[in-house]
Each structure stands twice: as C-alpha cells, then as structure tokens.
C-alpha positions in Angstrom: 95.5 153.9 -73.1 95.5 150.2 -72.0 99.2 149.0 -71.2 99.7 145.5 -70.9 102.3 144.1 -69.0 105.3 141.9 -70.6 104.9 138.6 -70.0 107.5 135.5 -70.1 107.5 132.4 -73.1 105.5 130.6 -70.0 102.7 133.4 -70.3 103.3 134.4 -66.6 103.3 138.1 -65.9 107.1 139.1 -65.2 107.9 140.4 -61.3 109.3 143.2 -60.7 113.2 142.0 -58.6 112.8 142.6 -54.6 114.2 146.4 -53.7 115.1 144.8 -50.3 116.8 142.0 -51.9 118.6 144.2 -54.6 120.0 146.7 -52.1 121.1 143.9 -49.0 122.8 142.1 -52.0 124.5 145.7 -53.6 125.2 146.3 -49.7 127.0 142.5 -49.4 129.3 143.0 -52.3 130.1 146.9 -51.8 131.5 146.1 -48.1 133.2 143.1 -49.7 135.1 144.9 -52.2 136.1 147.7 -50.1 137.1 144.8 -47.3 139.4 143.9 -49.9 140.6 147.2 -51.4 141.2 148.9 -47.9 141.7 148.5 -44.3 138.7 149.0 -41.9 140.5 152.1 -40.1 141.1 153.6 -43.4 137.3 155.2 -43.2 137.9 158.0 -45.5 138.6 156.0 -48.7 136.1 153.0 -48.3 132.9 155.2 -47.0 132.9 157.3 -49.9 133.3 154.2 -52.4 130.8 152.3 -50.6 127.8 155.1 -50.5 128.5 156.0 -54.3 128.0 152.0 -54.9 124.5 151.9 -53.0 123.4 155.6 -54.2 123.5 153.6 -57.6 122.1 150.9 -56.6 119.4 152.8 -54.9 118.5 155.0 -58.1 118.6 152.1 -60.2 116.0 150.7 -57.7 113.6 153.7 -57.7 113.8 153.7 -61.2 112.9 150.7 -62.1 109.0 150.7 -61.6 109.1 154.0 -64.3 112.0 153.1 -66.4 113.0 149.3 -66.4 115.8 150.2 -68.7 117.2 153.1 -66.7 117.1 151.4 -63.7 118.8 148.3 -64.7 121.2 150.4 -66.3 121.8 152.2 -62.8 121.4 149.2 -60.7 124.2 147.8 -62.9 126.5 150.6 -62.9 126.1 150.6 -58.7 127.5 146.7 -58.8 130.0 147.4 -61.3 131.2 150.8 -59.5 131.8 148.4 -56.3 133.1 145.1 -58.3 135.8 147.6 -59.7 137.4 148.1 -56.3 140.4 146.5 -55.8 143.6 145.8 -53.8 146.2 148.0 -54.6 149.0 146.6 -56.3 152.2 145.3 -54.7 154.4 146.8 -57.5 154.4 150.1 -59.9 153.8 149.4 -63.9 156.3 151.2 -65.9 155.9 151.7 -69.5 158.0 149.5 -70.3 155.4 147.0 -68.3 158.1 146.0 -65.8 157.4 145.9 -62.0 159.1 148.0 -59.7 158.2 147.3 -55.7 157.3 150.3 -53.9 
C-alpha cells in the first residue's frame, strides 16, 4: 500500500521537528522550572522531576516517526509535567481561602 505523506496549504511536504532541538529545548525549560521550584543542593526533589520531564519528552520523540499523535501527545505531557513545577508558596490555603504564613 502506497502512503503518501501530508502535505501543507503550500503543497510542501511537512518535516518531521528536530529530536535534538525538541529535547535541548525540553532540557532548557525542565532545569528552569526546577531552578525556580527548588534549590540546587536540594538534589533529591529536582533530579527526579527533571528526568520524568525529559523521559516524556524523549518518548514523545521516539514516537513521533510511528505515531505523530502519540508522540505529540507525549512530547506535550513532558513540557507540561516541567511547566507545572513551581515555587512553593509563602503561605498555607485554608478552606476558608485565607493565608496563614508558615
């Protein structure tokens, strides 16, 4: 069975994204986020956040030649797993949504 490749409203073939591009850029913003969320000595917390990030990434990656959907889909999940780290908060949220300093 022929498969043709999708092609753009300009009638150009669509290429693939750059794996070394995707994965310096998913690399960029994982240590940015966890430069933010933790301290550099505090190894155990950021390591682990950081390498679930990339593994994400990387699958996402892989995938993509086989899949494009899956490995969009993974790719995203990997930035979104590092754009949700965050600096703790300064202050406890009650139920009663008032802020109590720790």
């Amino acid at each position: 069975m022929l498969r043709l490749r999708p092609s753009s409203a300009s009638g150009h073939a669509r290429s693939a994204p750059q794996p070394g591009v995707v994965l310096a850029a998913a690399f960029v913003v994982g240590v940015a986020a966890e430069a933010a969320a933790y301290e550099w000595s505090d190894v155990g917390h950021w390591v682990p956040d950081l390498v679930v990030g990339l593994v994400l990434v990387t699958s996402g990656v892989s995938a993509f030649g086989r899949r494009r959907g899956t490995g969009l889909l993974l790719a995203a999940a990997g930035f979104a797993w590092s754009s949700g780290t965050s600096p703790p908060s300064p202050c406890t949220v009650t139920v009663d949504r008032s802020c109590t300093s720790s």
